[in-house]
C-alpha positions in Angstrom: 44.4 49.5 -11.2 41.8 51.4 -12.4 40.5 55.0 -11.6 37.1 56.3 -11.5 36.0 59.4 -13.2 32.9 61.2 -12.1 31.6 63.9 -14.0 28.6 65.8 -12.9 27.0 68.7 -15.0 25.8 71.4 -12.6 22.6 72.0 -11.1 20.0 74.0 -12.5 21.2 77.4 -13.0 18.5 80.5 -12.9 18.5 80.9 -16.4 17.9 77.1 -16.9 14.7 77.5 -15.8 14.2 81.1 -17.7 14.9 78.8 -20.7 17.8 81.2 -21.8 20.7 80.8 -23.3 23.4 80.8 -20.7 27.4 79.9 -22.1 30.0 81.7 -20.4 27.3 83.9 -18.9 27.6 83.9 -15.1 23.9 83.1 -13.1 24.0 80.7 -9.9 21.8 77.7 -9.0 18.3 77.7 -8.2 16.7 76.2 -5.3 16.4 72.9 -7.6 19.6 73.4 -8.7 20.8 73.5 -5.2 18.8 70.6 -4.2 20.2 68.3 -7.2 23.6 69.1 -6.0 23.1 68.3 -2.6 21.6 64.7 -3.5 24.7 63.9 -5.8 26.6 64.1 -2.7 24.5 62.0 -0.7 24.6 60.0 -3.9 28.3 59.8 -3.7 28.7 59.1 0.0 26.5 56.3 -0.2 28.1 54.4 -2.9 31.0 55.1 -0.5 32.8 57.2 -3.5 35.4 59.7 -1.8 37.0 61.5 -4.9 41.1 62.3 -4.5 41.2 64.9 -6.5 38.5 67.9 -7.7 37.6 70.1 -10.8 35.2 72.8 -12.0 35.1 75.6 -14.6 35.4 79.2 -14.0 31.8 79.6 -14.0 29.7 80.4 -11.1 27.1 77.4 -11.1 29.6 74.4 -11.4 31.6 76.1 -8.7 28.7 76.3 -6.6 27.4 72.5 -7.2 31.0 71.2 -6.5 31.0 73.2 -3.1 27.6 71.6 -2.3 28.8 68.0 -3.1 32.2 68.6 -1.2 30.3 69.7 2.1 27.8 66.5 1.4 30.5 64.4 2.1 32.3 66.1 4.6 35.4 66.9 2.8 36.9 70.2 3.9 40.3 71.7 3.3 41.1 70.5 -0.2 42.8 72.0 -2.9 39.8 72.8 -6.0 41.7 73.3 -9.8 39.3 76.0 -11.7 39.8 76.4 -14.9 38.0 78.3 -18.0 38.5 75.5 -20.6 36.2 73.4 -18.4 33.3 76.4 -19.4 30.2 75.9 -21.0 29.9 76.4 -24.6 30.1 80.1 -25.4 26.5 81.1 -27.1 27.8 83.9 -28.7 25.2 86.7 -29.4 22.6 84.3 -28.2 23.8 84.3 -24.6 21.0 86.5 -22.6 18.2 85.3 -25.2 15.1 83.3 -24.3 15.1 80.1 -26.6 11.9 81.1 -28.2 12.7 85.0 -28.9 16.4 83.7 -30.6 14.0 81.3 -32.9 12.2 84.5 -33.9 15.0 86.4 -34.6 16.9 83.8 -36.4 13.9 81.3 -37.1 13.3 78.3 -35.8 15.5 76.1 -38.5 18.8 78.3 -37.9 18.3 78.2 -34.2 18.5 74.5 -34.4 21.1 74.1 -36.6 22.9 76.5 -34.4 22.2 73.9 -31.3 22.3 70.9 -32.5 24.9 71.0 -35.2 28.6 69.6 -34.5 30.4 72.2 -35.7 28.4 74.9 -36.8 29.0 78.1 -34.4 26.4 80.5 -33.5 27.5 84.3 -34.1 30.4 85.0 -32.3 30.4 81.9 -30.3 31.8 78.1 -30.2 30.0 75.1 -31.9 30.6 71.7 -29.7 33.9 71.7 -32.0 35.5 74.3 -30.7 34.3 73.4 -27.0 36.2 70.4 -27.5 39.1 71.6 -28.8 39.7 73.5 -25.7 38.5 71.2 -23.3 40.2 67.7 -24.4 43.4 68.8 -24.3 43.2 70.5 -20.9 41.5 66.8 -19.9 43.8 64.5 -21.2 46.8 66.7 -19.8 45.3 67.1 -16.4 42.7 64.8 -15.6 43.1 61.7 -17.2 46.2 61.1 -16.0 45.2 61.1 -12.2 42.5 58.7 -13.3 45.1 56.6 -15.0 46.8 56.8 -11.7 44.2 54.9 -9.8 42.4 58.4 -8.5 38.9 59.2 -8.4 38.4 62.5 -10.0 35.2 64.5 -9.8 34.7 67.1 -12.6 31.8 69.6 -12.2 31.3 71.4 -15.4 28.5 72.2 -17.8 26.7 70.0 -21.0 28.6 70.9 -23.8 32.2 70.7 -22.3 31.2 67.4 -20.4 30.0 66.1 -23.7 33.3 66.5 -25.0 35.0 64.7 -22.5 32.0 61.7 -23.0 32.3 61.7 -27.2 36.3 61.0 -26.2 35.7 58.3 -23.7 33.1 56.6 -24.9 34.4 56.8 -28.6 31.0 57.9 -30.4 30.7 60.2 -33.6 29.5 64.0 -34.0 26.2 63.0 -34.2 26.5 60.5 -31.3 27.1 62.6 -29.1 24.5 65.1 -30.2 21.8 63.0 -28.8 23.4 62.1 -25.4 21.6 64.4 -23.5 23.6 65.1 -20.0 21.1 65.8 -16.9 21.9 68.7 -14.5 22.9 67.0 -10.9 23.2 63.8 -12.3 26.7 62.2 -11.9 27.9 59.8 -14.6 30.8 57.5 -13.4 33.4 56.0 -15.7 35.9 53.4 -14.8 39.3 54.0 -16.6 42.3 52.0 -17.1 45.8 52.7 -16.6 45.8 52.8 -20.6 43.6 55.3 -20.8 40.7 53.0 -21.9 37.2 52.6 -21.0 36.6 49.7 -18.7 32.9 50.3 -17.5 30.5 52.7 -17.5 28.0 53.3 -14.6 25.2 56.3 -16.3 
């Protein structure tokens, strides 16, 4: 029997709308942000989705958006796995810095190599790499195989680690997954067999 995955990237955070550079910086959700989070749970409860089993990061926002979705549908009492290798991917010296003064800084080009690039860090921070390599092994030891089970899993988390966890299921290439770009609020639901494969995606 298959399981259903549902990841949902956090609502907007304050420093989304600042347009800075956020990583493993710790701002909460705005009242969009809120708002987003709220209508994936109504979302959810309407497509009649009631997940068995619930993660987030360590990270203030994706905390906040999976509290908002849990009291959407009604679900009180559970037990919530937090964990840093779900975090966003760490900006380095950039975290703190408005896009536009980081381009002036660094210029323009560097800035969006150091965005946009697979595996090209900024300094003192993680490229989409290194986000993966710490947050595909924590999901194929503890997540998958609930989903594998037959669960439904929700996973609030951030862009870059939930692009890690889509470049692995949906088998696509560095530059792949550089385009996909992940909304915040906006839950993507995968249905997984017990093999671990892909069986259909709902975006």
């Amino acid at each position: 029997m298959a399981g259903t995955l549902i990841l949902v990237r956090h609502g907007e955070s304050e420093w989304n709308l600042k347009n800075l550079f956020t990583g493993w910086k710790n701002p909460d959700l705005t009242e969009k942000g809120i708002g987003e989070a709220t209508a994936t749970g109504a979302k959810l409860k309407a497509a009649g989705l009631v997940p068995d089993a619930y993660f987030t990061s360590a990270l203030r926002r994706a905390q906040h958006t999976l509290d908002l979705i849990l009291a959407e549908l009604g679900i009180v009492n559970v037990v919530i796995v937090r964990n840093q290798a779900l975090n966003e991917r760490d900006y380095g010296d950039l975290a703190g810095l408005n896009k536009a003064d980081a381009a002036k800084q660094w210029g323009d080009e560097q800035v969006h190599i150091w965005r946009r690039s697979y595996d090209i860090p900024p300094p003192g921070g993680e490229s989409l790499k290194d986000t993966a390599a710490r947050t595909l092994p924590y999901y194929e030891e503890h997540i998958l195989p609930l989903v594998q089970a037959g669960k439904t899993v929700l996973v609030a988390a951030h862009g870059n680690s939930l692009r890690s966890m889509v470049m692995a299921i949906e088998n696509l290439s560095p530059d792949e997954i550089l385009k996909r770009e992940i909304a915040t609020g906006e839950p993507v639901l995968y249905r997984i067999g017990t093999s671990g494969r892909l069986e259909k995606a709902e975006l």
